[in-house]
C-alpha positions as CSV (number, residue, x, y, z in Angstrom):
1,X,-3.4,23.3,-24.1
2,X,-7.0,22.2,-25.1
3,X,-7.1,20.5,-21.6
4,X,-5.5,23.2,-19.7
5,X,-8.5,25.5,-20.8
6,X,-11.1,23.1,-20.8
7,X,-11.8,22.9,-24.2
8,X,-12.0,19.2,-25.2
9,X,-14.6,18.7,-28.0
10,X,-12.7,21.6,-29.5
11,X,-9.7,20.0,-28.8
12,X,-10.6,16.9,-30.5
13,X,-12.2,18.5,-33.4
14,X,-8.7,20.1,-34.1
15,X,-6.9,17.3,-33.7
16,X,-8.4,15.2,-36.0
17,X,-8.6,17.7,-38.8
18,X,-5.0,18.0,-38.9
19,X,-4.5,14.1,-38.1
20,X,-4.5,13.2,-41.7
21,X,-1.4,14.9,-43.0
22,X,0.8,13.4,-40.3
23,X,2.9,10.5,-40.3
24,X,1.3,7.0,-39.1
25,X,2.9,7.3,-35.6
26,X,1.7,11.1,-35.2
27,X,-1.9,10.6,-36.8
28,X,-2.2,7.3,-34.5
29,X,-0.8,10.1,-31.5
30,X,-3.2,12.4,-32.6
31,X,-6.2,10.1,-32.5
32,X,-5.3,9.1,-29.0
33,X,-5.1,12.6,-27.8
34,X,-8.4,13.3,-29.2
35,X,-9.9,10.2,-28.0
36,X,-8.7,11.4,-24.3
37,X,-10.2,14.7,-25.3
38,X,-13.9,13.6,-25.9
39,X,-13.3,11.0,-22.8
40,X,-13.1,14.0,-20.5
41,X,-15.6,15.8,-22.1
42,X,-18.5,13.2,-21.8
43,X,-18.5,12.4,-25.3
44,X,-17.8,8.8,-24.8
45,X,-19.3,7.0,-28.3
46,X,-16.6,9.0,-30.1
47,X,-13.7,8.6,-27.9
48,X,-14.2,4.5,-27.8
49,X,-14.6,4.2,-31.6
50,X,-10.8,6.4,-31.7
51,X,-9.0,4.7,-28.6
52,X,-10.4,1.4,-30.3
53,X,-8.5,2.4,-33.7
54,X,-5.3,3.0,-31.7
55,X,-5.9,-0.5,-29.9
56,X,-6.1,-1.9,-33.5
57,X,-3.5,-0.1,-35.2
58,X,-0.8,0.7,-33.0
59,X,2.7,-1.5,-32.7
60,X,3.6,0.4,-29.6
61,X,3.2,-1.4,-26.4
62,X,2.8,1.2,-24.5
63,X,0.7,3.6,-26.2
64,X,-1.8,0.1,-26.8
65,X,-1.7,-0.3,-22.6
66,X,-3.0,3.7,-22.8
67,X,-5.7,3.3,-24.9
68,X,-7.1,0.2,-22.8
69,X,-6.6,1.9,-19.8
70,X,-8.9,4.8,-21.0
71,X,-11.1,2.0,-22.7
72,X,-11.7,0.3,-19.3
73,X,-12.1,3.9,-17.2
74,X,-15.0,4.4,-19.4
75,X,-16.4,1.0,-19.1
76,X,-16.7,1.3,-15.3
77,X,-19.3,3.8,-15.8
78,X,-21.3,2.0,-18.1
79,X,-21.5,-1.7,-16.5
80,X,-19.2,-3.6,-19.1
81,X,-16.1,-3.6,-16.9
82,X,-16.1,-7.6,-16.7
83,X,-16.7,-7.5,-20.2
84,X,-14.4,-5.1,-21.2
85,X,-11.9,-6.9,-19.2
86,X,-12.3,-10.5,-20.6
87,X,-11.5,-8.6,-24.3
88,X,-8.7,-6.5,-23.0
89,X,-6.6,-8.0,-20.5
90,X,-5.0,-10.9,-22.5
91,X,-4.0,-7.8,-25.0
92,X,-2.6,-5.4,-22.7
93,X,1.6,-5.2,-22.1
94,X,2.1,-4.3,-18.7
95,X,-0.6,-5.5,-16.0
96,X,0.9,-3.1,-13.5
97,X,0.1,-0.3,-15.5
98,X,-3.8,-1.1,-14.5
99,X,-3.4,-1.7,-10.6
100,X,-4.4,1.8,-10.1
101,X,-7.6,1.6,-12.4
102,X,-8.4,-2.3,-10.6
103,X,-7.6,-1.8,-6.7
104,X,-10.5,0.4,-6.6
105,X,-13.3,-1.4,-8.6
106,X,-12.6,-4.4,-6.3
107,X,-13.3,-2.2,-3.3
108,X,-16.3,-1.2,-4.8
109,X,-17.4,-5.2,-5.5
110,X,-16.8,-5.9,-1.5
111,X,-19.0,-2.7,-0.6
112,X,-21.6,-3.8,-3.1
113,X,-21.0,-7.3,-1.5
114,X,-20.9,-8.3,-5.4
115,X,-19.4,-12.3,-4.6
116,X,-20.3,-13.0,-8.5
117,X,-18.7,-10.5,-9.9
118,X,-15.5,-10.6,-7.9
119,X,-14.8,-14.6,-8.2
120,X,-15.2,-13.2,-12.3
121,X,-13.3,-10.7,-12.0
122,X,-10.4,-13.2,-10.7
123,X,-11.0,-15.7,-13.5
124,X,-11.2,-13.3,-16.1
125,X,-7.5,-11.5,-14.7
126,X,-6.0,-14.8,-13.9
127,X,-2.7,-15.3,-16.1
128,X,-2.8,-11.2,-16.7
129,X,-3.7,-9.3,-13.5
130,X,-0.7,-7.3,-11.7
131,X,0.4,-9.9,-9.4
132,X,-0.1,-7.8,-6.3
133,X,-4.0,-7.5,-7.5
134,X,-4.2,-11.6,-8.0
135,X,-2.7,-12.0,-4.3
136,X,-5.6,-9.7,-3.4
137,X,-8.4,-11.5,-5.5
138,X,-7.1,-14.8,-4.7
139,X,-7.4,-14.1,-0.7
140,X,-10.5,-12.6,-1.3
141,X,-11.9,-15.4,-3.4
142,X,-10.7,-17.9,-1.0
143,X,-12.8,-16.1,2.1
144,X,-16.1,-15.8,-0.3
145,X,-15.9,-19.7,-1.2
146,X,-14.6,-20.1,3.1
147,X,-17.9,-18.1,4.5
148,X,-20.4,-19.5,1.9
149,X,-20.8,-15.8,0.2
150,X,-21.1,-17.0,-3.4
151,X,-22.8,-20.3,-4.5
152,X,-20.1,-23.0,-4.7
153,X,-20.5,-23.8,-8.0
154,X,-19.5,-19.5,-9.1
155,X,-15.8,-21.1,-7.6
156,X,-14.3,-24.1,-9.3
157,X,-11.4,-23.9,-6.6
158,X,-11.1,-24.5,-3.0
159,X,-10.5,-22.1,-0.9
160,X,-7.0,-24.3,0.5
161,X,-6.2,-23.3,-3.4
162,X,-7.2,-19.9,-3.4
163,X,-5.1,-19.0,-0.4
164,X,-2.4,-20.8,-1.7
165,X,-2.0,-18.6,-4.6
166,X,-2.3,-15.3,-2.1
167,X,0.4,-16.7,-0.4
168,X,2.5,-17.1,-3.4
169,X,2.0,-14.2,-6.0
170,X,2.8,-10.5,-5.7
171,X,4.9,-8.9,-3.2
172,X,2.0,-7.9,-0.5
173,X,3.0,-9.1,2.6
174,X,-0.4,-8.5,3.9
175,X,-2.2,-11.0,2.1
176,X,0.6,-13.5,2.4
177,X,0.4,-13.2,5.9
178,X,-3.6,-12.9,6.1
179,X,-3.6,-16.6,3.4
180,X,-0.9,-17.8,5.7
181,X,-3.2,-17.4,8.5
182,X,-6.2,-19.1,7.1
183,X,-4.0,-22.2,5.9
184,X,-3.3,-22.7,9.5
185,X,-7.1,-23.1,10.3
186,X,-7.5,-25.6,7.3
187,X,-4.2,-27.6,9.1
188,X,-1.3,-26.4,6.2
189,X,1.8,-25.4,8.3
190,X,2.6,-21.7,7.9
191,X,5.8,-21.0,6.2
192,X,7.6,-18.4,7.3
193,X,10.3,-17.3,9.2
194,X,12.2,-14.1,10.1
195,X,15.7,-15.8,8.6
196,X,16.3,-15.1,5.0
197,X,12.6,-12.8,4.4
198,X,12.5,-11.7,1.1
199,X,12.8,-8.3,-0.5
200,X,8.8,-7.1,-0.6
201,X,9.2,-4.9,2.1
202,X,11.3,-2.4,0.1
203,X,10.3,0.4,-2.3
204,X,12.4,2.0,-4.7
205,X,13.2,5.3,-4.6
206,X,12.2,7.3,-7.6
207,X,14.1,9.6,-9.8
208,X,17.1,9.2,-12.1
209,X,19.8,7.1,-11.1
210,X,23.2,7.5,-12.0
211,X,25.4,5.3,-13.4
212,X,28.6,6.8,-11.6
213,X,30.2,4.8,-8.7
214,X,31.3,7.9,-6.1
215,X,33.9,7.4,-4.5
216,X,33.3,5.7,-1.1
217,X,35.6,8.2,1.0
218,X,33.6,11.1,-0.6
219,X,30.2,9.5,0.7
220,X,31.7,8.7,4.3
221,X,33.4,12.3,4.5
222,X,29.7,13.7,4.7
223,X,28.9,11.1,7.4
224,X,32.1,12.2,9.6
225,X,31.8,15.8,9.2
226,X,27.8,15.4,10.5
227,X,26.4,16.2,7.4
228,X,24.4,12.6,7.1
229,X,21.4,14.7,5.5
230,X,23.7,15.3,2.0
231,X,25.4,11.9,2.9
232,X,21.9,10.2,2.6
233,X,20.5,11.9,-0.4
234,X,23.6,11.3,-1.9
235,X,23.0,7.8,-1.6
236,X,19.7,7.5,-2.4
237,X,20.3,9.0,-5.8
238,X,23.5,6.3,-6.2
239,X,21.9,3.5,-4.8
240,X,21.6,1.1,-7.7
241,X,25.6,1.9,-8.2
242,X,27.1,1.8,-4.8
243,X,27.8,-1.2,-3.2
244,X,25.2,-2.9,-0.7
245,X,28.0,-3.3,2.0
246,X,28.2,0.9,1.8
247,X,24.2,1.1,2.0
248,X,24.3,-1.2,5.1
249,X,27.2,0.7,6.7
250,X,25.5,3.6,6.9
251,X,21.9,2.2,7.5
252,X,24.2,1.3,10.5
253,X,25.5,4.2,11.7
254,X,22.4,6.2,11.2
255,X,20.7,3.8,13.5
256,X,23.4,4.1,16.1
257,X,22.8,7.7,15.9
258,X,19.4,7.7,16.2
259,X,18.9,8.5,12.8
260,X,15.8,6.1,12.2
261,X,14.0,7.8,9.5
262,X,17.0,8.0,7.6
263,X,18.1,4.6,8.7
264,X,15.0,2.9,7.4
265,X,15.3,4.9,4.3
266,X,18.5,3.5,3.5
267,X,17.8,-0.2,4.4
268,X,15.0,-0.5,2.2
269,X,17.5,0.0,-0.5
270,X,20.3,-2.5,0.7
271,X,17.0,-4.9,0.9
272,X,16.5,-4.2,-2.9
273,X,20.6,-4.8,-3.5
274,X,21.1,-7.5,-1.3
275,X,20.9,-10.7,-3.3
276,X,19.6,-13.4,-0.8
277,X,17.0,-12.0,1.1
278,X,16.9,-9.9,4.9
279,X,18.6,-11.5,7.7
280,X,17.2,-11.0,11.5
281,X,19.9,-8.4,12.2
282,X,18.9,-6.8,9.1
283,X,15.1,-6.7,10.1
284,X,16.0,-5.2,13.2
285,X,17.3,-2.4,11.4
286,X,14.5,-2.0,9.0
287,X,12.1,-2.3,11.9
288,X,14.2,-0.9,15.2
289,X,13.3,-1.0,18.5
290,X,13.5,3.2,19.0
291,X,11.9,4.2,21.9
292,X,11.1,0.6,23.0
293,X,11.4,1.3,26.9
294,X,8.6,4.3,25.9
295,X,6.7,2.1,24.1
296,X,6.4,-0.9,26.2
297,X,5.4,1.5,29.5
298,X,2.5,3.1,27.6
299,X,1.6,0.3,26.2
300,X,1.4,-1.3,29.7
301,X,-0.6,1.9,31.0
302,X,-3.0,1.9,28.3
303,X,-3.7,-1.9,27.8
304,X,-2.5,-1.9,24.1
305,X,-0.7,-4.5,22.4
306,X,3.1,-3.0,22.5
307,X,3.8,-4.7,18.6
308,X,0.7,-2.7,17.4
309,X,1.5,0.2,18.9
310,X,5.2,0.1,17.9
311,X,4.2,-0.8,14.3
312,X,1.8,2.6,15.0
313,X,4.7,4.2,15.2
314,X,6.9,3.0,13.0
315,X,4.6,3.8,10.3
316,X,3.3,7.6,11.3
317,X,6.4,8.8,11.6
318,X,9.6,6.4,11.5
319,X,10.6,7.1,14.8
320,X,11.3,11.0,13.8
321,X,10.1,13.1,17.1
322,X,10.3,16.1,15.4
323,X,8.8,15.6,12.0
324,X,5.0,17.3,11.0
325,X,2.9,16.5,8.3
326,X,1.2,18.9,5.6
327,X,-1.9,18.9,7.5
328,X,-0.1,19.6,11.0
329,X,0.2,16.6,12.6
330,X,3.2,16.5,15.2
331,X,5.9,14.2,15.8
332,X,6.3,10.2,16.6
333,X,2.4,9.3,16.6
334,X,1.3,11.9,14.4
335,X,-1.0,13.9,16.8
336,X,-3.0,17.0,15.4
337,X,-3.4,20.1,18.1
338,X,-7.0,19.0,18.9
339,X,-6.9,15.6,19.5
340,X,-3.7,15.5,21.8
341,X,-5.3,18.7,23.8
342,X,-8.6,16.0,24.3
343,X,-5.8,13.3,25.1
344,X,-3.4,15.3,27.6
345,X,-7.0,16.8,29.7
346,X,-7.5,13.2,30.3
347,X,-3.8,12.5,31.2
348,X,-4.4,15.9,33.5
349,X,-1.3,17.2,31.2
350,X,-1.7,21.0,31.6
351,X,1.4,21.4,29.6
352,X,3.1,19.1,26.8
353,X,5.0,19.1,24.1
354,X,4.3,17.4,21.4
355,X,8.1,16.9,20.1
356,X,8.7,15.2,23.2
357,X,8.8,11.8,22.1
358,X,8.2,11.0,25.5
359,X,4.5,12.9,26.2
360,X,3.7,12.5,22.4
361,X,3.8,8.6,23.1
362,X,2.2,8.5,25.8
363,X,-1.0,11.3,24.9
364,X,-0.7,9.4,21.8
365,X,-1.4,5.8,23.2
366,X,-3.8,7.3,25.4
367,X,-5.9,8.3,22.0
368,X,-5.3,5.3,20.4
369,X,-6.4,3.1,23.9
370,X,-9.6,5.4,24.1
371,X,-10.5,4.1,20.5
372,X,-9.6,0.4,20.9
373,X,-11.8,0.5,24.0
374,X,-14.6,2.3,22.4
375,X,-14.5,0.1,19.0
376,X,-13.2,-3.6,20.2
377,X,-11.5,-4.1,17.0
378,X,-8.0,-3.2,16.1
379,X,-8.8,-2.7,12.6
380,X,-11.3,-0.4,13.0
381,X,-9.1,1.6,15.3
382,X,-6.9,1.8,12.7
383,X,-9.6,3.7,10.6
384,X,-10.8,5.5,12.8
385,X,-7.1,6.8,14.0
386,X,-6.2,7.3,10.1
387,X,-9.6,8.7,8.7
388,X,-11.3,9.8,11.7
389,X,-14.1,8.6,13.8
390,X,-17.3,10.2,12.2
391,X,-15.6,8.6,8.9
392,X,-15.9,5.0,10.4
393,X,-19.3,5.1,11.4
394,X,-20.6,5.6,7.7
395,X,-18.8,2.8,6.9
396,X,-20.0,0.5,9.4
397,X,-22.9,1.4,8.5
398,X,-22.3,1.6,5.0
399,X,-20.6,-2.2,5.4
400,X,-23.0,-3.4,7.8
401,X,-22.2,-7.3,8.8
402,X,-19.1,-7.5,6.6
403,X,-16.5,-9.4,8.8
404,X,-13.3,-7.0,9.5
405,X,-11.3,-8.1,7.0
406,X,-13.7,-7.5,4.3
407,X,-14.7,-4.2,5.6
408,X,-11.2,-3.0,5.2
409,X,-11.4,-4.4,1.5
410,X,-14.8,-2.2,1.0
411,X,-13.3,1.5,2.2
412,X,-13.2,3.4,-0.1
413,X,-9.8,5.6,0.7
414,X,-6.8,3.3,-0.8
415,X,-4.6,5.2,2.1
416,X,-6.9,3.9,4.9
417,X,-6.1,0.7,3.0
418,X,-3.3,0.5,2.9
419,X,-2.4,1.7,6.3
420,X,-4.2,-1.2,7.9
421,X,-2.1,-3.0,5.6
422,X,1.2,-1.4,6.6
423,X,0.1,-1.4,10.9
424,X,-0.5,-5.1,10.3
425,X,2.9,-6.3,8.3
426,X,4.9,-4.2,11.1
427,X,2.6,-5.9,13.6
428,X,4.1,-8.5,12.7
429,X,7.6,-8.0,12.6
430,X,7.6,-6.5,15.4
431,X,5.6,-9.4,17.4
432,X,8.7,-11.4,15.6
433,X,11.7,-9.4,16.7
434,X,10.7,-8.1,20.3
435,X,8.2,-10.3,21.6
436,X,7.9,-13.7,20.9
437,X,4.7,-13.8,18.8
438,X,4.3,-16.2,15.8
439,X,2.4,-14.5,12.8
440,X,-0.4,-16.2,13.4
441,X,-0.9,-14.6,16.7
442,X,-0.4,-11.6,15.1
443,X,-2.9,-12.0,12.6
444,X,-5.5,-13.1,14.7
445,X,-5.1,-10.6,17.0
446,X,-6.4,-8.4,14.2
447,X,-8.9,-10.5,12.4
448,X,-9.9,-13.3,14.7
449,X,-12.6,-14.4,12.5
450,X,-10.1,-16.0,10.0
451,X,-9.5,-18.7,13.0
């Protein structure tokens, strides 16, 4: 209540006045809450010395990872982080729990084109990080020691090393496949194949599940009397009870039915169930070929690379012609009113529909050619397509001379992030499946500096 009405020293005050008649685990509660009280009320001195005492005091895991977690926040603002870190990290429970308080600070290092402090930062989380973060670090490490960034002597590894480790830890396919690629340069084979991938490409639904098998003719009844909207959601909240085959089944049958949203929901779920790995057929489910006669003619038209431009796809809208997003963007690539009207006057389009999936490909590639041929560099077509233009220019100039892997490290919006990260693993698998293009081609296609 003292939060909801912005009342925090207040807050605090009351809390700890009362904190003395409570029971050990309340009064160690209390101190926390008023800790996170004088945090967001400025008054850091006093909410370090209480999150400190709940650090010290507490037996509970997860209320310890809390109080670090504010401990560090605070830290960021005062120049300690590093320092902070080193005395945290090997204390804290869960590293996961502090991705979202990391990701960013190492984006700020690459902008700041702090090489010091981010091959210390990897020392200081190695053995605790989230492993997703150490696959990031590590790649990043390995192409500050690669490019001469950071005196050699701030890196007591190789950069061979370095990528080694991206390629290993974590579930990021991105920097697997970005470590993967700078092996090859530095003559180590790269190791991967579409046959038995692994299960990173999946994300869990979230929710309650329950622990109630339905009955399988129940779940298929919705499918054959059309209803495969309550047949899916149905699913989706049994999914860790069901069996696989059902999950694949109907990832099945929603494909054939052009169902790919739905379809791709559903396979990232048998992924998650099914015990050894994703098969090619399986990938070519989780990453379908929808609109591929479309796709390869615009492509063609507008000089674009068809695997990009299907992974484009894939990712806006998962293949759902009809679907809009909160801020109004229509259908398969995600086109708001003004750009496609820009698009379709060049294309001499005096009417369209955006719903179409036909026209909204093809004023969409049009958009997304104009870019490429005004920027040069896939990546930063990517931004500019996700964040806008005007958006990209500050950061080039913001960035200026960071090669374009690094540049995507240093913006500052996690979803432009991770949408270059996203476009590229689909690149990929789409370069795989469709058109006979290694990863590395793939790769290079998008950061040709890591040859």
């Amino acid at each position: 209540a003292y939060f909801a009405v912005l009342r925090y020293e207040e807050g605090a005050e009351a809390l700890l006045g009362i904190s003395a008649d409570l029971s050990p685990r309340d009064r160690l509660a209390a101190l926390e809450m008023a800790g996170r009280l004088y945090r967001k009320g400025g008054n850091f001195t006093e909410a370090k010395r209480l999150l400190l005492d709940v650090v010290r005091d507490t037996a509970e895991a997860g209320q310890r990872d809390r109080a670090v977690w504010f401990l560090l926040d605070m830290e960021r603002h005062t120049g300690r982080l590093l320092e902070s870190i080193e005395q945290y990290a090997p204390r804290w429970h869960d590293p996961a729990y502090f991705a979202d308080l990391l990701e960013p600070e190492i984006s700020g290092f690459v902008a700041r084109r702090d090489w010091p402090g981010l091959l210390s930062l990897y020392r200081l989380l190695k053995g605790y990080g989230p492993p997703d973060t150490m696959a990031r670090l590590a790649y990043l490490a390995g192409r500050i020691v690669s490019l001469d960034l950071a005196e050699a002597s701030q890196s007591a590894l190789p950069p061979q090393a370095l990528y080694l480790e991206a390629r290993r830890v974590g579930e990021s396919s991105y920097y697997r496949f970005l470590a993967a690629t700078a092996l090859a340069d530095l003559g180590f084979p790269v190791e991967w194949t579409l046959e038995g991938e692994d299960r990173s490409l999946a994300e869990a639904p979230g929710g309650d599940q329950s622990p109630v098998d339905p009955p399988v003719e129940v779940i298929r009844g919705y499918f054959d009397y059309g209803l495969h909207e309550t047949g899916t959601e149905l699913l989706r909240s049994r999914w860790q009870s069901v069996s696989p085959e059902l999950l694949l089944e109907t990832a099945l049958l929603l494909n054939d039915r052009g169902e790919f949203l739905r379809s791709i929901r559903m396979m990232n779920l048998y992924a998650l169930r099914k015990e050894n790995g994703l098969d090619r057929s399986d990938l070519e489910i989780l990453y379908p070929r929808a609109y591929g006669e479309w796709i390869d003619e615009v492509s063609r038209d507008e000089n674009l690379p068809a695997p990009v431009f299907s992974a484009l796809v894939r990712e806006e809208s998962h293949f759902d012609p009809g679907i809009v997003s909160r801020s109004g963007a229509v259908g398969l690539t995600q086109l708001m009113s003004e750009t496609a009207a820009d698009s379709a006057r060049w294309l001499r389009m005096e009417e369209y529909d955006l719903r179409d999936p036909e026209q909204n490909l093809r004023i969409g590639a049009h958009h997304f050619s104009r870019l490429l041929m005004r920027l040069e560099d896939i990546p930063k077509t990517l931004m500019a397509y996700n964040a806008g233009l005007s958006r990209l220019r500050s950061w080039e100039r913001s960035f200026a001379g960071l090669p374009p892997d690094l540049l995507a490290e240093a913006v500052p919006y996690a979803e432009t992030r991770n949408y270059i990260h996203k476009i590229l693993v689909s690149a990929v698998y789409y370069g795989a499946l469709y058109y006979d293009r290694s990863l590395e081609q793939t790769v290079l296609s998008f950061f040709p500096g890591l040859r």
